[in-house]
TORKOL-4160 file (C-alpha; in steps of 0.2 Angstrom, whole numbers, padded with zeros to 4 digits, m for minus):
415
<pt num="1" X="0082" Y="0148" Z="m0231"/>
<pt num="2" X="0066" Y="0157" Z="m0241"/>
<pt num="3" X="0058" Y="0173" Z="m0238"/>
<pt num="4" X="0041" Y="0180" Z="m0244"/>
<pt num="5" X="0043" Y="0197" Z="m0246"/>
<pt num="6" X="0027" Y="0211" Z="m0249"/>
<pt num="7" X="0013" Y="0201" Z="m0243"/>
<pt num="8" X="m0004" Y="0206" Z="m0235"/>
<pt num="9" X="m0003" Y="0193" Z="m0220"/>
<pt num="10" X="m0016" Y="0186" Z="m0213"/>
<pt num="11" X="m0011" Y="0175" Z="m0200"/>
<pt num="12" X="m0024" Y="0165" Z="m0195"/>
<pt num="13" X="m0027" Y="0172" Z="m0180"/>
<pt num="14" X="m0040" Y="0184" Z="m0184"/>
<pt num="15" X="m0032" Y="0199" Z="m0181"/>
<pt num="16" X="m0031" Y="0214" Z="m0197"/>
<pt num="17" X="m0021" Y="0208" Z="m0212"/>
<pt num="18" X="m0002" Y="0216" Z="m0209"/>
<pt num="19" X="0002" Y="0225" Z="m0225"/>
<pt num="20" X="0022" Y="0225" Z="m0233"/>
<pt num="21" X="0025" Y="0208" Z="m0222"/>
<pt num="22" X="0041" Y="0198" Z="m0223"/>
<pt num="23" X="0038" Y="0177" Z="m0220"/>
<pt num="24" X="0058" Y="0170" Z="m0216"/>
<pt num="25" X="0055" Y="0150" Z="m0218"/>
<pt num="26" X="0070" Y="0141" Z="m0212"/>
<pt num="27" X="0077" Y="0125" Z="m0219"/>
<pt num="28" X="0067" Y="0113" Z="m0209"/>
<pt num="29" X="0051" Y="0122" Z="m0214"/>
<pt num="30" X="0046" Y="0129" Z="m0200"/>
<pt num="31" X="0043" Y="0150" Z="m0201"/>
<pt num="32" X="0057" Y="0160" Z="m0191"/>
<pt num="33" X="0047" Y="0179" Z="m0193"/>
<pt num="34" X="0030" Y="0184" Z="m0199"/>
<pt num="35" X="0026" Y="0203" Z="m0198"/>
<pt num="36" X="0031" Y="0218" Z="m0205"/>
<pt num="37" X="0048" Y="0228" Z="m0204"/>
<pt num="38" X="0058" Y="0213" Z="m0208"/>
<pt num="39" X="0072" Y="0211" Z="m0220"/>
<pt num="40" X="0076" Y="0194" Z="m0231"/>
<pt num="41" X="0091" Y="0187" Z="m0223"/>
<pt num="42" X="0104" Y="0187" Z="m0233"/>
<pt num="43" X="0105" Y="0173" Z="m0245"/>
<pt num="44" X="0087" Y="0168" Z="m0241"/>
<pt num="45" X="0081" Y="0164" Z="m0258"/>
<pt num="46" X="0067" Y="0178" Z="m0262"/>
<pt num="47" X="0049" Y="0177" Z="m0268"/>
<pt num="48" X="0041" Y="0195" Z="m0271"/>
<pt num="49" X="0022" Y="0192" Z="m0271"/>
<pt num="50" X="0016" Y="0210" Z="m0273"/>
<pt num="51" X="0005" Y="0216" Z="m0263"/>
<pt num="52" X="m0003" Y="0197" Z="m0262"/>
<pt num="53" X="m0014" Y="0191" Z="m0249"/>
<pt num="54" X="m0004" Y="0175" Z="m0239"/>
<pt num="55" X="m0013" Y="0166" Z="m0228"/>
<pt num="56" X="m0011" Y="0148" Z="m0219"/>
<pt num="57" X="m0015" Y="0130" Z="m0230"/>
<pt num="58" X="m0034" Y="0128" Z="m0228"/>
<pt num="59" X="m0040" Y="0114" Z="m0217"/>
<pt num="60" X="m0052" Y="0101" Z="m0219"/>
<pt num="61" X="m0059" Y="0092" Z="m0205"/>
<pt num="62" X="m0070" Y="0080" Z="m0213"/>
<pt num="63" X="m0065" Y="0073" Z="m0229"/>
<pt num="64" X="m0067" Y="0052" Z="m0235"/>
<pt num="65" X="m0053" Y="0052" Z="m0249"/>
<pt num="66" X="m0058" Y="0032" Z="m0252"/>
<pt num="67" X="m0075" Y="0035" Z="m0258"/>
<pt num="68" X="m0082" Y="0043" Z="m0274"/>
<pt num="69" X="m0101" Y="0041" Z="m0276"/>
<pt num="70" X="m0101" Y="0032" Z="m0293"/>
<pt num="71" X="m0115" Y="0021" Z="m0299"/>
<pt num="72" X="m0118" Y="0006" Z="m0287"/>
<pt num="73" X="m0114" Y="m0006" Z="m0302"/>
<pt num="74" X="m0099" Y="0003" Z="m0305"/>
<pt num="75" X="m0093" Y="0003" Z="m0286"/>
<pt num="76" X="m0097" Y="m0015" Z="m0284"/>
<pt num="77" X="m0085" Y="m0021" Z="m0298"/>
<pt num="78" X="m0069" Y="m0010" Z="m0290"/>
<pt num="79" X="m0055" Y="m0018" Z="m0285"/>
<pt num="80" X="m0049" Y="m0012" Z="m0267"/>
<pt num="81" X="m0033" Y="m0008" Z="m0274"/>
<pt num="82" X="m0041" Y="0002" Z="m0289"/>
<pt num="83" X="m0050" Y="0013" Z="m0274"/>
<pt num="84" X="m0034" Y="0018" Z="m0266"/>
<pt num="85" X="m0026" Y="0024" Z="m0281"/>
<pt num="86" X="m0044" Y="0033" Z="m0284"/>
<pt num="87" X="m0040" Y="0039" Z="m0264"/>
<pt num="88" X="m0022" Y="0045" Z="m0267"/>
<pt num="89" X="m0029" Y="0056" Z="m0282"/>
<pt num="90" X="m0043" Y="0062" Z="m0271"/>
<pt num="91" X="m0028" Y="0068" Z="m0260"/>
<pt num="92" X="m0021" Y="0077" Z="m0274"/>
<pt num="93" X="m0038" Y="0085" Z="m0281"/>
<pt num="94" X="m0039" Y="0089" Z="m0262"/>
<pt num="95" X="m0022" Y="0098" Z="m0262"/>
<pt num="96" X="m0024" Y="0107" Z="m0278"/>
<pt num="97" X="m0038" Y="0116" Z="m0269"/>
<pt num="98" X="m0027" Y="0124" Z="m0257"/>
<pt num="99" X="m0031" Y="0111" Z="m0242"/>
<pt num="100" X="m0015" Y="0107" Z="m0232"/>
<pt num="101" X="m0021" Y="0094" Z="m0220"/>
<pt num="102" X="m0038" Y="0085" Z="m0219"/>
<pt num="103" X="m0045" Y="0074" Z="m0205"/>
<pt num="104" X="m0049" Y="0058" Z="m0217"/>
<pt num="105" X="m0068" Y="0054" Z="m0207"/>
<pt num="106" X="m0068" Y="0037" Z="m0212"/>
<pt num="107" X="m0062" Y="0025" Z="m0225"/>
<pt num="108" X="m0045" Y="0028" Z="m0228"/>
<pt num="109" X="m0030" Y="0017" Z="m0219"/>
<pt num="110" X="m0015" Y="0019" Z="m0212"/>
<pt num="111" X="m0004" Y="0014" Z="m0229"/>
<pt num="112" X="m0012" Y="0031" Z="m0238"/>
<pt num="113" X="m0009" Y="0042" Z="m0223"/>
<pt num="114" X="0010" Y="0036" Z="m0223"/>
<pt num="115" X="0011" Y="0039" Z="m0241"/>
<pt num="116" X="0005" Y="0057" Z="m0238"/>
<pt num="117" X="0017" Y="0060" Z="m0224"/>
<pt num="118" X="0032" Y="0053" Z="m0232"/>
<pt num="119" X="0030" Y="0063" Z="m0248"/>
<pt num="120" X="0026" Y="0046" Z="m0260"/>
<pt num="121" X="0010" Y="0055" Z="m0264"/>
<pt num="122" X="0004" Y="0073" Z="m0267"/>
<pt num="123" X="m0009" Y="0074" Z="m0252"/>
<pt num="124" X="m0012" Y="0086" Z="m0239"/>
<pt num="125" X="m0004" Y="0082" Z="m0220"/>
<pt num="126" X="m0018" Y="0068" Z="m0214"/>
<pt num="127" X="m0026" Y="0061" Z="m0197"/>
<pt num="128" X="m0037" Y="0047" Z="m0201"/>
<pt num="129" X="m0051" Y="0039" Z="m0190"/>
<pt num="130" X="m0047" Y="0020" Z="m0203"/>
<pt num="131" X="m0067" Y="0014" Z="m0200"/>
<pt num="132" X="m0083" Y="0022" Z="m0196"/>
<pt num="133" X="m0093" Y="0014" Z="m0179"/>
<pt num="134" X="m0110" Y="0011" Z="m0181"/>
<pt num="135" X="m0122" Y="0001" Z="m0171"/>
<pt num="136" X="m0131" Y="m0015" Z="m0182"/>
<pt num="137" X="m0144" Y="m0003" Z="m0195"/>
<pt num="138" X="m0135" Y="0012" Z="m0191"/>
<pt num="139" X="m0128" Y="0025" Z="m0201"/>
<pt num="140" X="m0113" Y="0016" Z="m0205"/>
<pt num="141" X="m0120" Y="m0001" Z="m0208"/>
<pt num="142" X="m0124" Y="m0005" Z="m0226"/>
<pt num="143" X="m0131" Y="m0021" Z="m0227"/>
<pt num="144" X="m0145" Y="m0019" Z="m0241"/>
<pt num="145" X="m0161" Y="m0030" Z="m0239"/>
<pt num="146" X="m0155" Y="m0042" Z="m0251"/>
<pt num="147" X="m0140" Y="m0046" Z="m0241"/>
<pt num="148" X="m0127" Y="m0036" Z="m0252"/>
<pt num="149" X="m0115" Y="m0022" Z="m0243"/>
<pt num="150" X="m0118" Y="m0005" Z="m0253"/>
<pt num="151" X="m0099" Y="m0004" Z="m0260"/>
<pt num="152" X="m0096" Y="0014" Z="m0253"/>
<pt num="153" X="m0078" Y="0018" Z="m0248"/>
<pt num="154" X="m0069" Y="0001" Z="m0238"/>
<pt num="155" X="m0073" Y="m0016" Z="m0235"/>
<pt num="156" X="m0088" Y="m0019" Z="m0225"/>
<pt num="157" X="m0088" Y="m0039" Z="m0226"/>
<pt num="158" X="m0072" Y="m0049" Z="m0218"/>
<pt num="159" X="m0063" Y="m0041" Z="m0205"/>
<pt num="160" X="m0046" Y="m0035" Z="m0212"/>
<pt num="161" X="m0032" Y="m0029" Z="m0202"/>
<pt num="162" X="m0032" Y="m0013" Z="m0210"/>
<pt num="163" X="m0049" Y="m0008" Z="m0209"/>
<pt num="164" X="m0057" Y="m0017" Z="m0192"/>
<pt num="165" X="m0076" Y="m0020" Z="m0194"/>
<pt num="166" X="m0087" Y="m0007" Z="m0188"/>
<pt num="167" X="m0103" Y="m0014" Z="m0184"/>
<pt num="168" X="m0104" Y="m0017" Z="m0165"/>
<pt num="169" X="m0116" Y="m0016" Z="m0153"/>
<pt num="170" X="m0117" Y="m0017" Z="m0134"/>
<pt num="171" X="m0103" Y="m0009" Z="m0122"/>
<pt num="172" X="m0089" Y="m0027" Z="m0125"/>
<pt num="173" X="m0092" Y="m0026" Z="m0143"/>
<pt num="174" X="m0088" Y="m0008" Z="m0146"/>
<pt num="175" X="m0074" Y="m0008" Z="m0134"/>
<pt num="176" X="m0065" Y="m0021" Z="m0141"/>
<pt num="177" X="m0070" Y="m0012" Z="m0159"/>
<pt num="178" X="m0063" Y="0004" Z="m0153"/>
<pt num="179" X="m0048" Y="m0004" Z="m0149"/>
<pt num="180" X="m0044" Y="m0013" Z="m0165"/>
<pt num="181" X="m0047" Y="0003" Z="m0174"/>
<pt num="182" X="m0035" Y="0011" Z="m0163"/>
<pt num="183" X="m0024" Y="m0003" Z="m0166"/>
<pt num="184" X="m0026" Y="m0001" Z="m0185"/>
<pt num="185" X="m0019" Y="0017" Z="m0185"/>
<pt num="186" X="m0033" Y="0029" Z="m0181"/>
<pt num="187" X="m0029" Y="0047" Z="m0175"/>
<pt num="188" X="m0048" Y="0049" Z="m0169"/>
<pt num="189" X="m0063" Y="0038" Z="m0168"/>
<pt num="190" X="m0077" Y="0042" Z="m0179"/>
<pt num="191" X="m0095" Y="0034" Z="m0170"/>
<pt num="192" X="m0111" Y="0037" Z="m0177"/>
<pt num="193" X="m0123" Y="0041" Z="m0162"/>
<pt num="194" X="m0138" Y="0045" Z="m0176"/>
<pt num="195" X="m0146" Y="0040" Z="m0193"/>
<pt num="196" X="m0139" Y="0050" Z="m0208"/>
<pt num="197" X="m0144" Y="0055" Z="m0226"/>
<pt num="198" X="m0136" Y="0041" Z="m0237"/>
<pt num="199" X="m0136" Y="0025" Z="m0225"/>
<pt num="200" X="m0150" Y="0014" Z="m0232"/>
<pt num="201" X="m0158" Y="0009" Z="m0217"/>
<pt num="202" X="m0162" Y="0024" Z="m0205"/>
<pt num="203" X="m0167" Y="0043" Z="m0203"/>
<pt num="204" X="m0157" Y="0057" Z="m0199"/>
<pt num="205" X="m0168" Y="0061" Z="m0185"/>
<pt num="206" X="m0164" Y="0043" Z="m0177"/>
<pt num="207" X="m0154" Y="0042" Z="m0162"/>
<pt num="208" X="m0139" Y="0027" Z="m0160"/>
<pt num="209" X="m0129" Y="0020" Z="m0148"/>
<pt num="210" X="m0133" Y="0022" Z="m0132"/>
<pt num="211" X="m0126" Y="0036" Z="m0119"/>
<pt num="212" X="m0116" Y="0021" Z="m0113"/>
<pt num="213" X="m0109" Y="0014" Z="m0127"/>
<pt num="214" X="m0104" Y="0032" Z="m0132"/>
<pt num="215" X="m0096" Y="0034" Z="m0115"/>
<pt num="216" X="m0085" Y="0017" Z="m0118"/>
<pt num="217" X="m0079" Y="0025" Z="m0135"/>
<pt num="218" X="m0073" Y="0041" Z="m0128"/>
<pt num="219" X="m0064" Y="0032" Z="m0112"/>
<pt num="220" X="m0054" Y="0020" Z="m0124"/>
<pt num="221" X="m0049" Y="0035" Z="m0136"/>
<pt num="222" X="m0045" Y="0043" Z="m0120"/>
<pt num="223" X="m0034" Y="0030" Z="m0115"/>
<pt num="224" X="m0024" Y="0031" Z="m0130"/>
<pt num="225" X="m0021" Y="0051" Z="m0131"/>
<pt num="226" X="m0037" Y="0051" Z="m0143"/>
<pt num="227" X="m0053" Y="0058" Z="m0145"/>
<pt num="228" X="m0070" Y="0056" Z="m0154"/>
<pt num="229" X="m0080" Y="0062" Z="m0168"/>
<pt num="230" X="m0098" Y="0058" Z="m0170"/>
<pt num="231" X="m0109" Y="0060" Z="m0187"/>
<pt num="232" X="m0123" Y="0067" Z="m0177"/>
<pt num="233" X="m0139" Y="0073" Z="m0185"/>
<pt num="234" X="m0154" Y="0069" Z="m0174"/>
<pt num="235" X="m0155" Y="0081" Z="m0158"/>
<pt num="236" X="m0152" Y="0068" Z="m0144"/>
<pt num="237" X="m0141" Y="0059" Z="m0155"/>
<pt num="238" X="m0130" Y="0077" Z="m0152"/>
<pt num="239" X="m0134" Y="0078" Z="m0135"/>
<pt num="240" X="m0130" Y="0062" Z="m0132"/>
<pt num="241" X="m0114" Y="0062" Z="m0140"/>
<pt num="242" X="m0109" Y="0079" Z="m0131"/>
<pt num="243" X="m0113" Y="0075" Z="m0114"/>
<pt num="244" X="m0103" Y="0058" Z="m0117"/>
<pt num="245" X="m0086" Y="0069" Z="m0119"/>
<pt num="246" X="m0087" Y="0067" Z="m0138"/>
<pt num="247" X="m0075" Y="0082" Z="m0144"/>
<pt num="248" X="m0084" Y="0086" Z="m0163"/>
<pt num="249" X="m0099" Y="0085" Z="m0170"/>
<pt num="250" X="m0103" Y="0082" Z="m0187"/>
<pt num="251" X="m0118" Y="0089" Z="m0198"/>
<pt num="252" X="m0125" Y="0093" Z="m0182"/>
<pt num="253" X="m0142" Y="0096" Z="m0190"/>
<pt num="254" X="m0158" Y="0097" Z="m0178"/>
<pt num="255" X="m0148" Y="0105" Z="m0165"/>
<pt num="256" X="m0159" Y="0117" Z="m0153"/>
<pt num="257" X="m0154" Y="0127" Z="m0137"/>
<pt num="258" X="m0152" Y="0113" Z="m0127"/>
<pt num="259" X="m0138" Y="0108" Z="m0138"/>
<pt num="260" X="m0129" Y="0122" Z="m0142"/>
<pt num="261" X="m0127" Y="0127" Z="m0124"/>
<pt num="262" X="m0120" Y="0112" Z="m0118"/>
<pt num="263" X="m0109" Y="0111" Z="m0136"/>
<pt num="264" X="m0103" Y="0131" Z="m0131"/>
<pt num="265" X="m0101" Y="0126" Z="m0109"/>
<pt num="266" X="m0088" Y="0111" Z="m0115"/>
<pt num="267" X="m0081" Y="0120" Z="m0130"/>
<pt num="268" X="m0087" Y="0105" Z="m0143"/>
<pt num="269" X="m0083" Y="0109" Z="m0160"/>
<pt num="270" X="m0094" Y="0110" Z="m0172"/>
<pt num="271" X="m0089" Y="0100" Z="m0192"/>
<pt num="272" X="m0107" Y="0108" Z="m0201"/>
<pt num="273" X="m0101" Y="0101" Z="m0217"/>
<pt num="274" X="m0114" Y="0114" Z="m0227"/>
<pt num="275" X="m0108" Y="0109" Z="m0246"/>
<pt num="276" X="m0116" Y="0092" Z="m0249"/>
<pt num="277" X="m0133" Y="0100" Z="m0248"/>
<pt num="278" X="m0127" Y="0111" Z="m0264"/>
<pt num="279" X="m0122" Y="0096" Z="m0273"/>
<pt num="280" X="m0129" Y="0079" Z="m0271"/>
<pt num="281" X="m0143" Y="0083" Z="m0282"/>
<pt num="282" X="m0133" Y="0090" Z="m0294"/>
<pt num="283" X="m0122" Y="0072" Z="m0294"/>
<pt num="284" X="m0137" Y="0061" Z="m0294"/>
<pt num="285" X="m0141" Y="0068" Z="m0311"/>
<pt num="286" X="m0126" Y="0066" Z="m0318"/>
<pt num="287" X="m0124" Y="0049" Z="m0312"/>
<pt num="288" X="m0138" Y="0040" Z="m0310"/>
<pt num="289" X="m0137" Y="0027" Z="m0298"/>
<pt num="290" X="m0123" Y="0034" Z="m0287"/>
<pt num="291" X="m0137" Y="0041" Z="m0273"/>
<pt num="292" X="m0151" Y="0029" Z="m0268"/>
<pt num="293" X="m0168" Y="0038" Z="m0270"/>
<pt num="294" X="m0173" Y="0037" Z="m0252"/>
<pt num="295" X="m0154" Y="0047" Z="m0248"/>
<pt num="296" X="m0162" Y="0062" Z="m0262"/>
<pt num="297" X="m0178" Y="0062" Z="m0251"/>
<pt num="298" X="m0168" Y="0064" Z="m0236"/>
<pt num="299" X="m0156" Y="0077" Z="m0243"/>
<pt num="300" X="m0171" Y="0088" Z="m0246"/>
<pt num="301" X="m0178" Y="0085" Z="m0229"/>
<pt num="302" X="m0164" Y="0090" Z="m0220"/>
<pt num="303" X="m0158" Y="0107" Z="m0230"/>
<pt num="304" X="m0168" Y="0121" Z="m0220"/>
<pt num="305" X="m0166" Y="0112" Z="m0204"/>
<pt num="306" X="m0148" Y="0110" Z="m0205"/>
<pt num="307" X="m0145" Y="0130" Z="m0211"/>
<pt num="308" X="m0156" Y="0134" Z="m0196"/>
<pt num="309" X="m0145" Y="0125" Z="m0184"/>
<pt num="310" X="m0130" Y="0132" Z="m0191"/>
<pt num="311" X="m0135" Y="0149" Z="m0189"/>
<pt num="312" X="m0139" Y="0147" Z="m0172"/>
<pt num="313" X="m0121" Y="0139" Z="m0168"/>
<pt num="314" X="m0115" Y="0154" Z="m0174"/>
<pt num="315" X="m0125" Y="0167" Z="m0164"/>
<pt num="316" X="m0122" Y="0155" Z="m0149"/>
<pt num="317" X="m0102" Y="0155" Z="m0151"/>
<pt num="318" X="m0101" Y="0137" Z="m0155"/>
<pt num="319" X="m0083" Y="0133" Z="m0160"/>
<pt num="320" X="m0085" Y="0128" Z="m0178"/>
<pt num="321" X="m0071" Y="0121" Z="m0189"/>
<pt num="322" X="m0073" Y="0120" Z="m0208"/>
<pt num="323" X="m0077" Y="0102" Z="m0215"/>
<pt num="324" X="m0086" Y="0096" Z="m0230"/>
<pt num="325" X="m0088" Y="0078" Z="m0230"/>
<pt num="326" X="m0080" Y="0078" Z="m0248"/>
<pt num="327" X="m0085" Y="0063" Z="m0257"/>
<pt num="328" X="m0103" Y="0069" Z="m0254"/>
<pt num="329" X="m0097" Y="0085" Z="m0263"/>
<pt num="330" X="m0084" Y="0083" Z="m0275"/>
<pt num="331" X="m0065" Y="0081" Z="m0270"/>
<pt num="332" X="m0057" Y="0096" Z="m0273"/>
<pt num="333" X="m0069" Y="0110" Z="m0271"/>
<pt num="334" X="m0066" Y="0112" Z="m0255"/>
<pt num="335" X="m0065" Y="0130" Z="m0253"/>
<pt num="336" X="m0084" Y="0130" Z="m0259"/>
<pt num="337" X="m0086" Y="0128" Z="m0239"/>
<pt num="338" X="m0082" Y="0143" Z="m0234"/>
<pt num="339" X="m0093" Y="0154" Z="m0245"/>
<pt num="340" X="m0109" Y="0145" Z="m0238"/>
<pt num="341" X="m0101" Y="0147" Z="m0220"/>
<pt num="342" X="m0102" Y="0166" Z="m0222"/>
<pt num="343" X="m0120" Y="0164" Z="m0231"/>
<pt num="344" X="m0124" Y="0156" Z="m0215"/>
<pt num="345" X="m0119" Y="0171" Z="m0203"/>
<pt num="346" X="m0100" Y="0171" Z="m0203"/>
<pt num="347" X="m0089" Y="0186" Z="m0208"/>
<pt num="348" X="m0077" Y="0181" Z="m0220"/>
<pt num="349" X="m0064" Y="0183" Z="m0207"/>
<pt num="350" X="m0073" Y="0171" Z="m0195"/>
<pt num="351" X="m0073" Y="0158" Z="m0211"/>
<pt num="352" X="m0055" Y="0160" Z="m0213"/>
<pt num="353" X="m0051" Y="0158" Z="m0192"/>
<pt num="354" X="m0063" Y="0142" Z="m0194"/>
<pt num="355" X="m0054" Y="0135" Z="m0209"/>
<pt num="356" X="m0036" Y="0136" Z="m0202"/>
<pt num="357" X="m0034" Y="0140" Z="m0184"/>
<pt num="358" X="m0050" Y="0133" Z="m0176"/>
<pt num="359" X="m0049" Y="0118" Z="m0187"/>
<pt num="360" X="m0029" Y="0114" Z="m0183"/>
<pt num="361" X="m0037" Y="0112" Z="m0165"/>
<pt num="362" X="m0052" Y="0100" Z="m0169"/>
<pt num="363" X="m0038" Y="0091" Z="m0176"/>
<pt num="364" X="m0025" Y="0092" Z="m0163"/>
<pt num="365" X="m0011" Y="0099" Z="m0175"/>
<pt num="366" X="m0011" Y="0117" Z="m0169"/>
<pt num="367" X="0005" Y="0115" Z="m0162"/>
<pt num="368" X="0012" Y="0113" Z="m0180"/>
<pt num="369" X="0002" Y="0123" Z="m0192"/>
<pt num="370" X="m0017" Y="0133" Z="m0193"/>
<pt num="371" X="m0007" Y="0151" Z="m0191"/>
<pt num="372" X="0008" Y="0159" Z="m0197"/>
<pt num="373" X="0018" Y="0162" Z="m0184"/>
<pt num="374" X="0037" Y="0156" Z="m0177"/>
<pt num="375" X="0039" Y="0136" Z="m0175"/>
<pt num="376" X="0026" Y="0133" Z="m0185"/>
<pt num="377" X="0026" Y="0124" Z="m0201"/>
<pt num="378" X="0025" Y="0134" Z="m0216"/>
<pt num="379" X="0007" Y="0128" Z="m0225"/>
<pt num="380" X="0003" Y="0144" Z="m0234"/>
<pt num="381" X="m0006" Y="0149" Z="m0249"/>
<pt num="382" X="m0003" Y="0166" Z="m0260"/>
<pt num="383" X="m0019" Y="0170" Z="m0268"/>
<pt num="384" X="m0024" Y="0183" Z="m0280"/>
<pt num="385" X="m0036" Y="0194" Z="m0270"/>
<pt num="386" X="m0044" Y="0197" Z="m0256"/>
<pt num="387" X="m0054" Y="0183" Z="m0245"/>
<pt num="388" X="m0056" Y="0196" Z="m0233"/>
<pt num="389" X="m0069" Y="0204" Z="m0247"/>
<pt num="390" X="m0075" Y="0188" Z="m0256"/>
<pt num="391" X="m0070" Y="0173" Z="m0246"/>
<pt num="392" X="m0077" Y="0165" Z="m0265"/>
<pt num="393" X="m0059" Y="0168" Z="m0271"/>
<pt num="394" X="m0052" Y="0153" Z="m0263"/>
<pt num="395" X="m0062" Y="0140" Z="m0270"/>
<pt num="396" X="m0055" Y="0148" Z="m0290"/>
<pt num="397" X="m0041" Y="0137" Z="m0293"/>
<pt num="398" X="m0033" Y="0148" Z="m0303"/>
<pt num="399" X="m0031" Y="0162" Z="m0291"/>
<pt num="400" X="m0020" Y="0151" Z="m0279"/>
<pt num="401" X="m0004" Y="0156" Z="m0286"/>
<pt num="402" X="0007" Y="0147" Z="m0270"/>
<pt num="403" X="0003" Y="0133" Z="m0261"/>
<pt num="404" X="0018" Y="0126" Z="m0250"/>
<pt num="405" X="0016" Y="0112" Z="m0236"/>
<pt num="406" X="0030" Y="0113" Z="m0224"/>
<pt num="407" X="0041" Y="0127" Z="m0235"/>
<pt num="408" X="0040" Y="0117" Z="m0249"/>
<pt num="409" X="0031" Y="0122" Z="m0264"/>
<pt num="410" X="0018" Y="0110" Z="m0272"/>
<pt num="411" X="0011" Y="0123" Z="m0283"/>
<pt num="412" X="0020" Y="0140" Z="m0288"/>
<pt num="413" X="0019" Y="0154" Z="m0301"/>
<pt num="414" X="0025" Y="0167" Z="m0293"/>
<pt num="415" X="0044" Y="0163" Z="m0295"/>
């Protein structure tokens, strides 16, 4: 048994920080107390943390550990099995930052979520969606002019068990895509019902797959205990993908009334994924090659539209969970998310809620960890100043003195 002892807790919940708390983690890793008033069982191994704000693991719902944008030249000569050792170090880059579970949006398969989970690799707990649906010239199509697949993060040619092809089109198709994917070990599917920034071939203001086929993708998740994600960036592309029962958006950039009242009557959440817009630039100059031109065009015609929008989910109430789409951003500077969050509206504590709480729901694990509380999992972090003042603390390495999945510590220098 362990016990933190003089902490500054905040929970997760959103409530005011509880100064002089006591955290009693059992054996099996789950908390037994969190609050104030409580003495360390005796025996419990102790760790004083000062006066230190503990908090729950960060949670990120959008994250793609098999890609790394790197030169096209580069990614085209990888091995697949040299990726997934690039993925499993991405988990641990990923961790390192204070992220204790990740919703993997597309690209990583079921062997590197079973390698998280039984402790074979440092990596944070992991839901996966495997492949990324997308209609023929959609987002998640990257069949170049020439004929060539743009090598991003999985195999887009063949059809291989562990990462079902995506392109489908037409109600059959996709249902029987959906289903393989499912089959394949997906915790959620991931559809694309618009254009995006670094496909080849489209326009985040495009609209894909049809009201219909959206529909067919959310009844054959349903059918399976699941639910769907959608990168959605255009406005009917959202709206779309809302009114078919989708349960997240992604990006969510031209959103307008119309859509952010039906997202806050069904209680969709909201992934914004706000960082890439801070960094792709920055990575196409240091690696030339690794963003097509057309993407950097994009990138730059969608920043003020996507701040607006996400400004007006916040006014509106729309439930919003932290996400970054790292891979776009770098892996491992995850935390960088919630400064912008609160740049766009948010109080720090609102950040915080979306980053742990709110976003254990998106991801359907809020029965195991997002808040400190009894029965819960103990994914914590003791960090060296207070998030509640500048939510920029988390995203200093440095300043995470404790970061513990499930009571065990993966990083600790406090004891």
């Amino acid at each position: 048994m362990k016990a933190i002892t003089n902490a500054r807790l905040v929970d997760g919940n959103g409530g005011d920080p509880i100064s002089g708390a006591t955290i009693v983690i059992a054996d099996d890793g789950r908390i037994e107390q969190a609050s104030a008033g409580i003495e360390p069982p005796r025996g419990a191994t102790v760790m004083d943390v000062d006066g230190r704000t503990v908090m729950p693991g960060l949670i990120d719902c959008h994250v793609h550990f098999m890609i790394d944008l790197e030169p096209m030249h580069e990614l085209a000569q990888m091995p697949l099995s040299l990726k997934i050792l690039r993925a499993a170090d991405n988990a641990r880059k990923t961790l390192d930052a204070g992220v204790t579970s990740v919703r993997d949006a597309g690209g990583s398969p079921l062997g590197l979520k079973m390698a998280a989970h039984s402790g074979l690799i440092p990596a944070p707990r992991m839901k996966i969606a495997v492949s990324i649906l997308s209609q023929t010239g959609g987002h998640g199509d990257f069949l170049l002019p020439s004929g060539v697949h743009f090598p991003m993060g999985m195999p887009h040619e063949g059809n291989l068990p562990e990462w079902p092809s995506p392109v489908c089109d037409g109600v059959d198709e996709v249902r029987k895509t959906v289903r393989a994917t499912l089959r394949a070990g997906a915790d959620v599917i991931k559809l694309c019902s618009s254009g995006g920034v670094l496909s080849p071939s489209d326009e985040p203001t495009s609209t894909q797959f049809s009201p219909e086929e959206i529909r067919v993708m959310v009844y054959e998740a349903a059918a399976e205990g699941k639910t769907c994600m959608a990168h959605a960036q255009s406005t009917q592309g959202i709206l779309n993908a809302v009114e078919a029962g989708v349960e997240s958006i992604e990006h969510g950039v031209y959103m307008d009334e119309s859509v952010v009242d039906e997202m806050t009557k069904r209680g969709t959440f909201l992934v914004p994924t706000l960082l890439p817009a801070e960094t792709i630039f920055d990575l196409a100059r240091e690696k030339p090659g690794a963003v097509l031109p057309q993407s950097l065009k994009k990138a730059a015609d969608v920043f003020p539209h996507h701040r607006a929008s996400f400004r007006m989910a916040v006014e509106a109430g729309v439930r919003i969970a932290m996400g970054t789409d790292a891979a776009v951003c770098p892996h491992g500077e995850n935390a960088r998310e919630l400064g912008l969050m609160v740049d766009g509206g948010m109080t720090p504590m609102q950040a915080l809620v979306a980053a742990t709480k709110t976003a254990s729901e998106a991801i359907h694990s809020d029965a195991e960890v997002g808040t400190l509380e009894p029965g819960k999992l103990a994914d914590l972090l003791v960090v060296d100043g207070d998030p509640l003042s500048d939510v920029g603390v988390l995203a200093n390495k440095d300043r995470l003195l404790v970061i513990m999945q499930g009571g065990r510590a993966h990083k600790d220098l406090v004891s």
